[in-house]
C-alpha positions as CSV (number, residue, x, y, z in Angstrom):
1,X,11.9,-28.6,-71.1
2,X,12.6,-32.3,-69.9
3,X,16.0,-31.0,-68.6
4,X,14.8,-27.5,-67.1
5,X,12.3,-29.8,-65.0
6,X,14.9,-32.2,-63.6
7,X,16.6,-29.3,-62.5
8,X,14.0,-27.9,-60.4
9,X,13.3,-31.1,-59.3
10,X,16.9,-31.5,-57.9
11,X,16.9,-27.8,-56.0
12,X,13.7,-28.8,-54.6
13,X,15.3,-31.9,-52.8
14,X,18.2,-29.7,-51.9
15,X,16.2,-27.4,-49.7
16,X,13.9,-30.4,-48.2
17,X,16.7,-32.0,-47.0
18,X,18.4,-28.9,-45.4
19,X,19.3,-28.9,-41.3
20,X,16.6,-27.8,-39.5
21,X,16.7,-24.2,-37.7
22,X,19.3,-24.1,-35.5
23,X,18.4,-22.9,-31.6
24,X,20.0,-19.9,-30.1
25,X,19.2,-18.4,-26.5
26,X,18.7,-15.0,-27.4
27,X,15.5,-13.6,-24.6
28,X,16.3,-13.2,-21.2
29,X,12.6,-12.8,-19.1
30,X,12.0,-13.5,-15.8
31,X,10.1,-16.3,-13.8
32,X,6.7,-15.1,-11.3
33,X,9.2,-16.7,-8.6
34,X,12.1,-14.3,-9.8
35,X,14.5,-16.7,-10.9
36,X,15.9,-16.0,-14.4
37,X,14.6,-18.0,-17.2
38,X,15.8,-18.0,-20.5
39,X,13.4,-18.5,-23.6
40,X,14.7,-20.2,-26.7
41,X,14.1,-18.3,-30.1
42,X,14.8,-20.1,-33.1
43,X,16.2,-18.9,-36.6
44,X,17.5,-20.6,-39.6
45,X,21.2,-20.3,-40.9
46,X,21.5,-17.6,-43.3
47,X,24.8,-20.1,-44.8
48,X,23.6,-22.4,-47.1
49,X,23.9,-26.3,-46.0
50,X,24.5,-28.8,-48.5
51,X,22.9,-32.3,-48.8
52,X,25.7,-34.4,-47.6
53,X,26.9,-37.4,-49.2
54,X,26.0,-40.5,-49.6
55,X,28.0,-43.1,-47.4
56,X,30.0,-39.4,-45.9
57,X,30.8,-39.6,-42.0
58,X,29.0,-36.3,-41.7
59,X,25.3,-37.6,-41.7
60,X,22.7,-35.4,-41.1
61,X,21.9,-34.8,-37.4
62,X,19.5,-32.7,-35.2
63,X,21.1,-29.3,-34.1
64,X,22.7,-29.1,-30.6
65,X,21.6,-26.7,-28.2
66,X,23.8,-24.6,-26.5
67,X,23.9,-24.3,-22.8
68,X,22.3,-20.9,-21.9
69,X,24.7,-18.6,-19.7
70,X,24.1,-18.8,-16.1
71,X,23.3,-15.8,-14.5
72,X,26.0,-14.0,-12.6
73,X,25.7,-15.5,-8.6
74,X,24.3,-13.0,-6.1
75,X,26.9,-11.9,-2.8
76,X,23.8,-13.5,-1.0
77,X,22.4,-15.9,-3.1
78,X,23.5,-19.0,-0.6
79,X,22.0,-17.3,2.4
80,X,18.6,-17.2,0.2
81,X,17.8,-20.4,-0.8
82,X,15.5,-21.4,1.7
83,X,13.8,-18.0,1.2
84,X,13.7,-18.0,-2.5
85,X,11.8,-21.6,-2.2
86,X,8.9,-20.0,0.3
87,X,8.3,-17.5,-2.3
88,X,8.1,-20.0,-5.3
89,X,5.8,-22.5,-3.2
90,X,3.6,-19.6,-1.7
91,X,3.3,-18.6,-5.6
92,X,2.4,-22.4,-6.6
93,X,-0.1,-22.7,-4.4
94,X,-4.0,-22.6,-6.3
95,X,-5.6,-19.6,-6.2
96,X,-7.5,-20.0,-9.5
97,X,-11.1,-20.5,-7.3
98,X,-12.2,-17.7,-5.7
99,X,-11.6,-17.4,-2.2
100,X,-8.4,-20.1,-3.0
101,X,-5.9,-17.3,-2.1
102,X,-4.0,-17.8,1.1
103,X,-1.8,-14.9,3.0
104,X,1.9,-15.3,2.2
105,X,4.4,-16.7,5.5
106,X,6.8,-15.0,7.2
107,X,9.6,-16.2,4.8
108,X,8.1,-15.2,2.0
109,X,7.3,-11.4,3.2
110,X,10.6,-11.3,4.3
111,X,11.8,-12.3,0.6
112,X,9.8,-9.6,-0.9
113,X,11.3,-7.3,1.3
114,X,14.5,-8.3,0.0
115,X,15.7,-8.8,3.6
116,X,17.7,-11.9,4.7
117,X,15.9,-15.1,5.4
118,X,16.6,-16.9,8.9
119,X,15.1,-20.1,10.6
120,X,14.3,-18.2,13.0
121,X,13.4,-14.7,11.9
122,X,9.9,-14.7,13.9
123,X,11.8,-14.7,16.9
124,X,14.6,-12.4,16.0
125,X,11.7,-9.7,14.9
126,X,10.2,-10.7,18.6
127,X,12.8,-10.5,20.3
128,X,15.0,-7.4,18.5
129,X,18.2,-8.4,19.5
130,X,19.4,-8.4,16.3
131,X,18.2,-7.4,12.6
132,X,17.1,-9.1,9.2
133,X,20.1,-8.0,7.0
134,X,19.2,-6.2,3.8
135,X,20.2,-7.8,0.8
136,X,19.7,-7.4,-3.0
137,X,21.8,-4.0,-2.2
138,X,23.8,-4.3,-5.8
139,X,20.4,-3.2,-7.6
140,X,20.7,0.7,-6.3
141,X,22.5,3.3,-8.2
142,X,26.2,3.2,-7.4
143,X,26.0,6.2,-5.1
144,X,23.7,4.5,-2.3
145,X,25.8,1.2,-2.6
146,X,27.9,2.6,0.6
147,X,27.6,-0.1,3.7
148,X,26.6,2.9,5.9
149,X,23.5,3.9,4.3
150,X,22.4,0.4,3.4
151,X,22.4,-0.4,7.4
152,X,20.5,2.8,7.9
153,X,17.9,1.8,5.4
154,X,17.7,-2.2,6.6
155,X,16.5,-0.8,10.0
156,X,13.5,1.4,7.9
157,X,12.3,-2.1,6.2
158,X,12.5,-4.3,9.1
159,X,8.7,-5.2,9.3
160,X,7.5,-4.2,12.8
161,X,4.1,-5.9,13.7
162,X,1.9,-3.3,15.2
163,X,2.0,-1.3,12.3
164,X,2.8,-3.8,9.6
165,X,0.0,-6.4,9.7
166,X,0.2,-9.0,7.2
167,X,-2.6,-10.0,5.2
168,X,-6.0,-11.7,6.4
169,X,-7.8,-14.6,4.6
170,X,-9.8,-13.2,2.0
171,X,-13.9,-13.2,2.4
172,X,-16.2,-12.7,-0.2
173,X,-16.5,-9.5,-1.8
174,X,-13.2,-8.0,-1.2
175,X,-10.5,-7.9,-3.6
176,X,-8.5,-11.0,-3.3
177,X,-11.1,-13.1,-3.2
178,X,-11.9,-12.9,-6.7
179,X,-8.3,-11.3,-7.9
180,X,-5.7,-13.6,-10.2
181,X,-2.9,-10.8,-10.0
182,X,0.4,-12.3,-9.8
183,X,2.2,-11.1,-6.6
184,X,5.2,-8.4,-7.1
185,X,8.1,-8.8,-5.1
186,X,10.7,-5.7,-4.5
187,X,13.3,-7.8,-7.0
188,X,10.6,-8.7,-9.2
189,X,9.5,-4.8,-9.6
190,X,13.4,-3.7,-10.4
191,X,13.4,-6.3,-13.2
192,X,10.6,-5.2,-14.6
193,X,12.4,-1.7,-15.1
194,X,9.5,0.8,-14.1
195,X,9.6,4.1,-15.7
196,X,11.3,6.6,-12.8
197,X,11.2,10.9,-13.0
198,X,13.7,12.1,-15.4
199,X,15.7,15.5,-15.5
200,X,13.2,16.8,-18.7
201,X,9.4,14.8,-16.9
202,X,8.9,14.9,-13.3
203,X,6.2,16.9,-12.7
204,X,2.8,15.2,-11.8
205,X,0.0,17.4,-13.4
206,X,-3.7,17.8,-11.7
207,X,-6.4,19.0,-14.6
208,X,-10.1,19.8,-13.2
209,X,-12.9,18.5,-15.7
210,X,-15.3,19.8,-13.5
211,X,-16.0,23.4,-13.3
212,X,-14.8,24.4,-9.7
213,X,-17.2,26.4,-7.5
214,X,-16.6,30.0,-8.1
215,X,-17.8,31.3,-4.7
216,X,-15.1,28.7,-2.9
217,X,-17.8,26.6,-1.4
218,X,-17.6,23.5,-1.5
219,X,-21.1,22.2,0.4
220,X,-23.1,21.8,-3.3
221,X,-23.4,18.4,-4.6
222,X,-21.0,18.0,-7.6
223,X,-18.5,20.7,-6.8
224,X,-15.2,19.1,-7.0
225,X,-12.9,19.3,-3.6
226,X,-10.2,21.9,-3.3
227,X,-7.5,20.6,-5.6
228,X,-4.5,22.4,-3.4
229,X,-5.0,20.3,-0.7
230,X,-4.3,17.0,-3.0
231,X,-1.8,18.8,-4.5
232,X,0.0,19.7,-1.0
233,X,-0.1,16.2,-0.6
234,X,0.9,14.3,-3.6
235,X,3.6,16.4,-2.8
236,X,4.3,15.2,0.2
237,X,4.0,11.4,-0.3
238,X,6.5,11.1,-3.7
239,X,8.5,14.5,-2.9
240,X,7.4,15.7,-6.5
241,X,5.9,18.9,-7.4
242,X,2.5,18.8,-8.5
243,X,0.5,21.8,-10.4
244,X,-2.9,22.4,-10.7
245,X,-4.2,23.3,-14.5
246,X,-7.3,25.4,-15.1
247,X,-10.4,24.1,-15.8
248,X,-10.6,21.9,-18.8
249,X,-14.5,20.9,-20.6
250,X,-12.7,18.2,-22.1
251,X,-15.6,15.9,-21.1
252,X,-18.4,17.6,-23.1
253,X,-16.1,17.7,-26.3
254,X,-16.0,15.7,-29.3
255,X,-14.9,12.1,-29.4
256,X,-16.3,10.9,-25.8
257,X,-19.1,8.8,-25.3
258,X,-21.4,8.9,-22.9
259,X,-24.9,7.7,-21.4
260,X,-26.8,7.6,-18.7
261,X,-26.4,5.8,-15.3
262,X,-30.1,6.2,-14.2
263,X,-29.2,8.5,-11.2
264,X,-31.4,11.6,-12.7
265,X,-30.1,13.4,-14.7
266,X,-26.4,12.6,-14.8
267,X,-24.1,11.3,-17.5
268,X,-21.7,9.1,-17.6
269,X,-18.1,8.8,-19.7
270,X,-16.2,6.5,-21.4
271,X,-13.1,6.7,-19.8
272,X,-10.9,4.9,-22.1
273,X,-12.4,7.9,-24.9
274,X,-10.8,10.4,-22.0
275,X,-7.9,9.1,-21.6
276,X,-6.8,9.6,-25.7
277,X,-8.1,13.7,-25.1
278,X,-5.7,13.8,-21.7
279,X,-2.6,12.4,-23.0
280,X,-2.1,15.3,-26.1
281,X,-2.6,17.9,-23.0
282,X,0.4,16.7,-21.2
283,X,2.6,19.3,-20.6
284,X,6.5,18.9,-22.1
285,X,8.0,18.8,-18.0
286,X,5.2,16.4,-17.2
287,X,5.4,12.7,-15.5
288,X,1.9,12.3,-15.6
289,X,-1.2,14.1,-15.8
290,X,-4.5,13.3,-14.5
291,X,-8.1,14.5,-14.9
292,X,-9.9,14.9,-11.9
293,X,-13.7,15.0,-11.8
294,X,-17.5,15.0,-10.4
295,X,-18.4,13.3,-13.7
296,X,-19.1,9.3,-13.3
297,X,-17.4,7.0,-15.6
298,X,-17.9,3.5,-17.7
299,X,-15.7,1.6,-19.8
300,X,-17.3,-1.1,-22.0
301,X,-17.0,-4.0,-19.8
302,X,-18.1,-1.9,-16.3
303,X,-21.4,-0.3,-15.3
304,X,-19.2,2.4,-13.7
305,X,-15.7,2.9,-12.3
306,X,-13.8,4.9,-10.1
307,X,-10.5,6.2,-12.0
308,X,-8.9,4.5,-15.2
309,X,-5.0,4.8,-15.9
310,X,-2.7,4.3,-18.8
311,X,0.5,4.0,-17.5
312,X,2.1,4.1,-21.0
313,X,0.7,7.2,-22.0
314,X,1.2,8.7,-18.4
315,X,-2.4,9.7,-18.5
316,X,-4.9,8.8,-15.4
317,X,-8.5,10.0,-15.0
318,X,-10.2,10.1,-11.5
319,X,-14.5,10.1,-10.2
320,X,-15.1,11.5,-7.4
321,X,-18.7,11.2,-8.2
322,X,-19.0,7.7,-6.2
323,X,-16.6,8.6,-3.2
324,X,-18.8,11.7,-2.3
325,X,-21.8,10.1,0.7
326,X,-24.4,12.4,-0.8
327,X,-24.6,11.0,-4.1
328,X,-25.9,8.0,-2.5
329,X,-28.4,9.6,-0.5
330,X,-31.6,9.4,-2.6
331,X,-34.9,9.7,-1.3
332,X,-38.0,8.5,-3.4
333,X,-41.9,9.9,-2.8
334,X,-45.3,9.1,-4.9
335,X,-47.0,11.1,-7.4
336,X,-50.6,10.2,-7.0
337,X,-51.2,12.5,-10.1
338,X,-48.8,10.3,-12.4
339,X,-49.0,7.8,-10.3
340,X,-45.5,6.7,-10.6
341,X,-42.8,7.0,-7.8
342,X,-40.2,9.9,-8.3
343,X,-36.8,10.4,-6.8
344,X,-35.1,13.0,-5.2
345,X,-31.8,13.7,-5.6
346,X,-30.0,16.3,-2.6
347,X,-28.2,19.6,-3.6
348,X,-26.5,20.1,-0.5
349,X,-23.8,18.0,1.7
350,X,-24.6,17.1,4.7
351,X,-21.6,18.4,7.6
352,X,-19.0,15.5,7.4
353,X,-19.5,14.6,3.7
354,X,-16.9,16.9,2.5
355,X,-14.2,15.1,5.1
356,X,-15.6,11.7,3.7
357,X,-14.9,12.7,0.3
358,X,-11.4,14.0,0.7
359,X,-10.5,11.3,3.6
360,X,-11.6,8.4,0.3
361,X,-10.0,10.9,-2.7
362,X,-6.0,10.8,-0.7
363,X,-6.2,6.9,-0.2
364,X,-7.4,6.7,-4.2
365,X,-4.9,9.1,-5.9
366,X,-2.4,7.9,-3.9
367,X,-2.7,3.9,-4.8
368,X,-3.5,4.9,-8.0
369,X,-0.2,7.3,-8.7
370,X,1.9,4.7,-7.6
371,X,1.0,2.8,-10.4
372,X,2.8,5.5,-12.1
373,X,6.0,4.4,-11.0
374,X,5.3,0.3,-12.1
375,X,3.6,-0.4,-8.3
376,X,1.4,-3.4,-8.3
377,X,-1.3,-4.3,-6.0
378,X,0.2,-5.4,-2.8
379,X,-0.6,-8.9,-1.7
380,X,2.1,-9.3,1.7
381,X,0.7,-6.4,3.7
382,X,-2.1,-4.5,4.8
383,X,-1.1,-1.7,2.8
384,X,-1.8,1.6,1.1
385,X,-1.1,-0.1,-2.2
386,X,-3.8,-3.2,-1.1
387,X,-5.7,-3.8,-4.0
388,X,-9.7,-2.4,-3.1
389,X,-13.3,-4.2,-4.2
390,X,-15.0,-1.2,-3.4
391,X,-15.5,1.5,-0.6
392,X,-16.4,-1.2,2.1
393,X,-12.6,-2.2,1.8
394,X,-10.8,0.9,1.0
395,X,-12.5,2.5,4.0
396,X,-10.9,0.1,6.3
397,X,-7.5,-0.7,5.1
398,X,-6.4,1.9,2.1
399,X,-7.2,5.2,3.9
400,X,-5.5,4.3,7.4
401,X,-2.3,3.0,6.6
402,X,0.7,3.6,4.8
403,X,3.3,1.9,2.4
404,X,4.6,-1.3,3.9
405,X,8.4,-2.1,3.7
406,X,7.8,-3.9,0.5
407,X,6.0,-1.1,-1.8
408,X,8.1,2.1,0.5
409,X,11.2,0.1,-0.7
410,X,9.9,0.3,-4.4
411,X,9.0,3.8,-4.3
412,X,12.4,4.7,-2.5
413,X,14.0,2.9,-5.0
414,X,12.7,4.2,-8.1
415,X,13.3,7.8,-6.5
416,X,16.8,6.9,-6.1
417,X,17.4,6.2,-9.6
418,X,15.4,9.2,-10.9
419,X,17.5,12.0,-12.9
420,X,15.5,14.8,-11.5
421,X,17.4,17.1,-9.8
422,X,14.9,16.2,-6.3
423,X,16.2,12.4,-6.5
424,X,17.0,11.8,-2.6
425,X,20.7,11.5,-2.0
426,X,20.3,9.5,1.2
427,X,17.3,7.3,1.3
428,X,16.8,6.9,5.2
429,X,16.8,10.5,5.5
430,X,14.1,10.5,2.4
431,X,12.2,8.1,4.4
432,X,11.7,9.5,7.9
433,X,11.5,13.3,6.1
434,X,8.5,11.6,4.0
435,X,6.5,11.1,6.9
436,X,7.0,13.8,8.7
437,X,5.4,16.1,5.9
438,X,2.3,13.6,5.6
439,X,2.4,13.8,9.7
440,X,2.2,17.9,8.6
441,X,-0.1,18.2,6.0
442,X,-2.6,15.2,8.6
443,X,-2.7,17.9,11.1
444,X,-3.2,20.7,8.7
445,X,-6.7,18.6,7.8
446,X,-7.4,17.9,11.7
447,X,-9.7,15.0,12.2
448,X,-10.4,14.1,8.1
449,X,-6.8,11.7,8.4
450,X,-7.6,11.2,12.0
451,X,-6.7,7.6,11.5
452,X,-4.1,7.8,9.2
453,X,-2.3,10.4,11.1
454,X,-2.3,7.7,14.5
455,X,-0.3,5.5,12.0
456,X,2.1,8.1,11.7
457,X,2.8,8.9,14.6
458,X,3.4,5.7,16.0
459,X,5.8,5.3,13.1
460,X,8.0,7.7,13.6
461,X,8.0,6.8,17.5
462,X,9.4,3.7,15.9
463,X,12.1,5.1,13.8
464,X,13.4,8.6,16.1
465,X,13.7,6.1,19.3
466,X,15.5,3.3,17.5
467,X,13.0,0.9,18.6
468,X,13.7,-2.6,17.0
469,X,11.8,-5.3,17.9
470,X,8.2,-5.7,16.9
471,X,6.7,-7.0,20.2
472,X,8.4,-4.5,22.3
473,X,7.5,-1.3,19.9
474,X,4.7,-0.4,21.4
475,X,6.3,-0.7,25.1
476,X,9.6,1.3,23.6
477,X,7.0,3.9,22.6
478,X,5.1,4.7,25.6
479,X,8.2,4.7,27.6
480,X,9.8,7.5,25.8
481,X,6.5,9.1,25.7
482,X,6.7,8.7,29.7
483,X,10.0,9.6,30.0
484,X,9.8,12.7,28.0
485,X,6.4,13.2,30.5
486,X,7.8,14.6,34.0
487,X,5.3,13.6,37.0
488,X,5.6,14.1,40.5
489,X,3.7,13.1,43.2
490,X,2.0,9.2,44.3
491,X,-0.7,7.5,42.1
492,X,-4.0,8.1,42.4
493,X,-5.6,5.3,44.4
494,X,-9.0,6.3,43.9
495,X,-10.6,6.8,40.3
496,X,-13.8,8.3,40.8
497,X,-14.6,10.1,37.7
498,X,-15.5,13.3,38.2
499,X,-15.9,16.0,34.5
500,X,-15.2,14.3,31.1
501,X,-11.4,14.7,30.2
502,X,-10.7,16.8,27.5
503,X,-7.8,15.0,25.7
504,X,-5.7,17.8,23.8
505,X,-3.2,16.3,21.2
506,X,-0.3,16.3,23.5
507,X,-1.9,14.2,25.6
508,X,-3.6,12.0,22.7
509,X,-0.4,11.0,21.6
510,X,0.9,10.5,25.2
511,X,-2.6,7.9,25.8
512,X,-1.7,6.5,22.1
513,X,1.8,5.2,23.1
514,X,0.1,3.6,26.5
515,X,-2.7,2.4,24.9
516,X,-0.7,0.7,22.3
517,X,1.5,-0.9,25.2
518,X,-1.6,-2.0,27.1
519,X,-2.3,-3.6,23.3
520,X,0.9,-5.6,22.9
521,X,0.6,-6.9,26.1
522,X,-2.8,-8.4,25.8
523,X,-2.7,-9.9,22.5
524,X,-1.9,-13.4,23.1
525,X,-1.4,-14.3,19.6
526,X,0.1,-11.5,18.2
527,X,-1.6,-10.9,15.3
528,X,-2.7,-7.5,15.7
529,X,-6.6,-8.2,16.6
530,X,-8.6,-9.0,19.4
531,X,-11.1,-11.1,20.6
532,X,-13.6,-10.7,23.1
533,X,-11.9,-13.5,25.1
534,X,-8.5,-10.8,25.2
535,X,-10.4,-7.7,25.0
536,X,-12.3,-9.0,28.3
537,X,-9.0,-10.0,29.5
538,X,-8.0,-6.4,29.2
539,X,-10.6,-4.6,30.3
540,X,-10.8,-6.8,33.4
541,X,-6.7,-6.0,33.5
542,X,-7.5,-2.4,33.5
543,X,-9.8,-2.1,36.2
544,X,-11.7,-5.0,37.7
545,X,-14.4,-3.4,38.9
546,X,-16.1,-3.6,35.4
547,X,-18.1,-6.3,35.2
548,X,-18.4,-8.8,31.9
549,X,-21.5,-7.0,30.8
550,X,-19.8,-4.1,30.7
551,X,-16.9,-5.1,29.0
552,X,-19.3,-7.2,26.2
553,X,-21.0,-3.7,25.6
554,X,-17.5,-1.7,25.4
555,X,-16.2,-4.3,22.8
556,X,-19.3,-3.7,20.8
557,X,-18.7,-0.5,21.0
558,X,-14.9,-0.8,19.7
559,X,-15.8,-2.6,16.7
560,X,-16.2,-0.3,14.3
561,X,-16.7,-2.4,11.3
562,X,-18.7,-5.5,13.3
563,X,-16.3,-8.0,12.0
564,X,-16.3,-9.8,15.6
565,X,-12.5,-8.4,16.6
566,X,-10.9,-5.0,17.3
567,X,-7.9,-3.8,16.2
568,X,-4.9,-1.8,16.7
569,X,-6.9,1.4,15.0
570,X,-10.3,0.4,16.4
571,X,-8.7,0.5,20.1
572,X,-6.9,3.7,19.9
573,X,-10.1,5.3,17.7
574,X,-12.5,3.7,20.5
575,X,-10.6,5.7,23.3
576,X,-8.8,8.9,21.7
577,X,-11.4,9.8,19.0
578,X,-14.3,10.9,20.9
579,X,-13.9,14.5,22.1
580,X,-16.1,13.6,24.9
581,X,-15.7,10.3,26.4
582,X,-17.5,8.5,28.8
583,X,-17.5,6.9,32.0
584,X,-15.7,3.4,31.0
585,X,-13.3,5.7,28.7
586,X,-12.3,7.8,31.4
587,X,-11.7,5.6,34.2
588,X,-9.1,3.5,31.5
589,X,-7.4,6.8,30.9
590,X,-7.0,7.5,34.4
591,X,-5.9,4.1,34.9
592,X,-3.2,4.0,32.9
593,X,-1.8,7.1,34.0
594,X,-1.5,5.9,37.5
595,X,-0.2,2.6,35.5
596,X,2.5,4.7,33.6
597,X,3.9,6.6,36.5
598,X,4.4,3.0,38.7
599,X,6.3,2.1,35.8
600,X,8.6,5.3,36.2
601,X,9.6,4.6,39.6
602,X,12.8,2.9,40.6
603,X,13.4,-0.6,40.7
604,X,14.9,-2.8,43.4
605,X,17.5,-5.2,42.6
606,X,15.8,-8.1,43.1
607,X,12.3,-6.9,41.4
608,X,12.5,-7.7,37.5
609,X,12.0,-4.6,35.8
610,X,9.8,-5.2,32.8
611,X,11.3,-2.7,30.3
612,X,14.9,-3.9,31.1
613,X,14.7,-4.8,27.1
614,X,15.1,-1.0,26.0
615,X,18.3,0.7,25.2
616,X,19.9,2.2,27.9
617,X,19.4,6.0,26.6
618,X,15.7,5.0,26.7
């Protein structure tokens, strides 16, 4: 026994003294500022180590570490450094507090962009007299690798100001005043390897959970929207087909919970319990499906919320209930008998709730679907994908705009590396034929993406006339539009102002490239907003025979949202919108006719010429 215990004693010792775990570099993540980092894992030697000798050379020592591998150097890793640092300092800054976030610069946009940083890259985008180079081309599929199509796709991403704003301090009650998300640059999204549309699951599935109308009208409270036009337009924006499924009571089954949210008699639904019932009904060809409905919904830490989504189970559900104006419209009256006050709740929309309801439902299932594809909220850009408080934000940014450079060049990108047969074979071409069938299905709805559809149009005025620089893009554009516009004949030197104009959409978008010139010229700083100091300025510009009262009450008028500036939309929505405008509208119109046809005529030599900056074809 004495002997037995000596022994155990001894192996005991043995294993106490044995070299501690040896360190290997065996993970490979990735830092928030996109540099590669490499996380140590440790494991212990399967091969047994004896104590060593007493009085042996080969004392026990601590492991040494091997040095990790060094990441393979980028073709323009030494024209990034300076860029790469903006990034990484933007992302250092404190924004723990709420209200602490501050807008990314220049340099760090233009990193998330992936395009090539420059000292001077506010005056190259200003000026247009050359481009931002694209870089971080090696992460696309080796088929769209070719030198030709990644010059055709740098001039898509170059970030011109009037339609890609970047982001405003935030003020309470909007999203990134209270948000912590970590920003999500183009490189950072590839890294993170998003899921993409494969040859066996593209197809992005719509499944009603609210009974639709039988009789096709859609002016009761509760009746869900007609699906077909989403589904013409999810279509449209990811160049995916999308199918509508027949109704589904999936709600009033077994295994959801519910309650009520105090407005009548509704219900409300768990959505997390909805989304475990949607994911079995996923069809076998599906990317993603997504319940659509009038129903509102909670989750257990949220009185109510708009849409839920599991991107791992590829299973989304969207309200509607909340985006429709009538739900809100509640009107309360006292019962002398009961003596208590009773609400009313209305059965009928009112005209324009139905183009309020679809205008809000494109700018959520939109945002939302993208983050499908591994799209985060969007912190560079006033964007499509900018991250939304409530309807008080989405209503002025998400609706009204489209992807900026960063989030298109995600999307564009994940296409591209698709395995469905509809994966774009030349991204530029993708691009420009993207818009043009949102531009399509905007008119199909007439004035419902009124807004949205200005954007687009002054896009593509951007992109079919080759139009560079930022400044100059609106000038470019209303040049064309004037050049494509054959007047004869003097200007007008009176402006007396006779019958309201009746503005057809020809000549909307003919005003919209001139207003947008007259914009760009009078924004002193350049940041895409106005003042009453400039809007005065421009007003008195136009026609200085309005007085400063007058141009006080037309900037009231402009500002849509009373935030104490007007914007690029506001302008052209303030002056084009109105089917009948008035006096002040009119006599700017007329103005700027007469303006645009001066600017037609002929040149001296010796009189500068103010659109000697445009390409000689223009």
């Amino acid at each position: 026994f004495l002997a037995l215990a000596t022994m155990r004693l001894a192996r005991r010792n043995d294993r106490s003294a044995s070299p501690p775990p040896t360190a290997s570099w065996s993970t490979k993540t990735l830092r928030p500022d996109g540099s590669a980092h490499l996380s140590r894992g440790l494991r212990r030697d399967s091969s047994p180590s004896p104590m060593p000798r007493k009085g042996s050379k080969h004392s026990a020592q601590p492991a040494r570490l091997s040095r990790p591998p060094s990441p393979a150097p980028s073709k323009t890793s030494g024209r990034h450094t300076s860029a790469t640092s903006a990034l990484a300092k933007w992302r250092k800054l404190p924004h723990d507090e709420p209200g602490s976030w501050t807008p990314p610069p220049l340099e760090a946009q233009l990193e998330a962009i992936g395009l090539e940083h420059h000292e001077n890259a506010a005056e190259i985008l200003a000026e247009g007299r050359i481009e931002l180079q694209l870089e971080l081309f090696e992460l696309y599929p080796e088929k769209h690798r070719s030198s030709v199509e990644m010059h055709k796709l740098q001039r898509i991403l170059q970030p011109l100001s009037p339609l890609f704003l970047p982001q405003l301090p935030p003020i309470p009650d909007t999203w990134m005043f209270d948000s912590n998300e970590p920003a999500q640059s183009f490189k950072d999204y590839v890294m993170e390897q998003p899921p993409a549309p494969a040859r066996a699951h593209y197809k992005i599935y719509l499944l009603p959970l609210t009974e639709p109308s039988s009789h096709g009208s859609y002016a009761k409270t509760g009746t869900l929207p007609d699906l077909r036009i989403l589904q013409r337009f999810i279509e449209s924006f990811f160049d995916l087909p999308c199918k509508v499924l027949p109704y589904d009571p999936l709600l009033t089954g077994k295994g959801i919970a519910s309650r009520s949210n105090g407005h009548g008699n509704d219900l409300q639904y768990h959505a997390k319990d909805s989304l475990r019932q949607l994911r079995i009904r996923l069809p076998l060809d599906g990317f993603c499906i997504l319940g659509v409905t009038m129903a509102d919904l909670f989750e257990s830490t949220r009185s109510f919320v708009h849409s839920s989504l599991s991107v791992k189970d590829r299973a989304g559900i969207f309200s509607f209930c909340r985006l429709d104006p009538a739900w809100y419209r509640v009107s309360c009256h006292m019962d002398f008998t009961a003596m208590r006050v009773v609400e009313g709740y209305p059965t009928e929309r009112r005209e324009g709730d139905l183009e309020t309801l679809l205008r809000r439902a494109h700018g959520m299932i939109s945002h939302d679907l993208c983050h499908f594809f591994g799209m985060s909220n969007c912190q560079f850009y006033i964007c499509r994908m900018q991250g939304s408080s409530g309807l008080h934000e989405s209503d002025t940014n998400q609706d009204k705009v489209d992807l900026c450079p960063v989030c298109l060049r995600k999307l564009s990108w994940n296409l591209a590396c698709g395995t469905h047969e509809a994966a774009p074979s030349d991204l530029t071409a993708w691009c420009v034929q993207r818009y043009r069938r949102l531009l399509a299905h905007a008119d199909k709805l007439g004035p419902v993406l009124q807004p949205y559809k200005l954007w687009l149009r002054s896009r593509l005025a951007q992109l079919d006339y080759d139009v560079m620089p930022a400044a100059a893009a609106a000038a470019a554009t209303v040049s064309v539009a004037n050049a494509a516009t054959e007047t004869a004949g003097p200007p007008d030197e009176e402006f007396e102002v006779d019958d309201p104009i009746k503005l057809t959409p020809d000549d909307r978008a003919k005003h919209e490239a001139e207003l947008l010139r007259l914009f760009a010229r009078h924004d002193d700083d350049g940041d895409g907003r106005m003042k009453i100091k400039e809007f005065c300025r421009l007003i008195s510009a136009v026609d200085e025979a309005f007085s400063a009262i007058s141009a006080m009450k037309m900037f009231e008028a402009a500002d849509i949202n009373k935030d104490g500036s007007v914007d690029v939309k506001e302008f052209l929505s303030w002056l084009l919108l109105p089917d009948d405008p008035g006096e002040a509208e009119n006599r700017i119109i007329k103005r700027l006719s007469a303006e645009s046809r001066l600017a037609r005529q002929p040149t001296t030599e010796n009189e500068p010429n103010e659109l000697d900056f445009l390409p000689k074809h223009l």
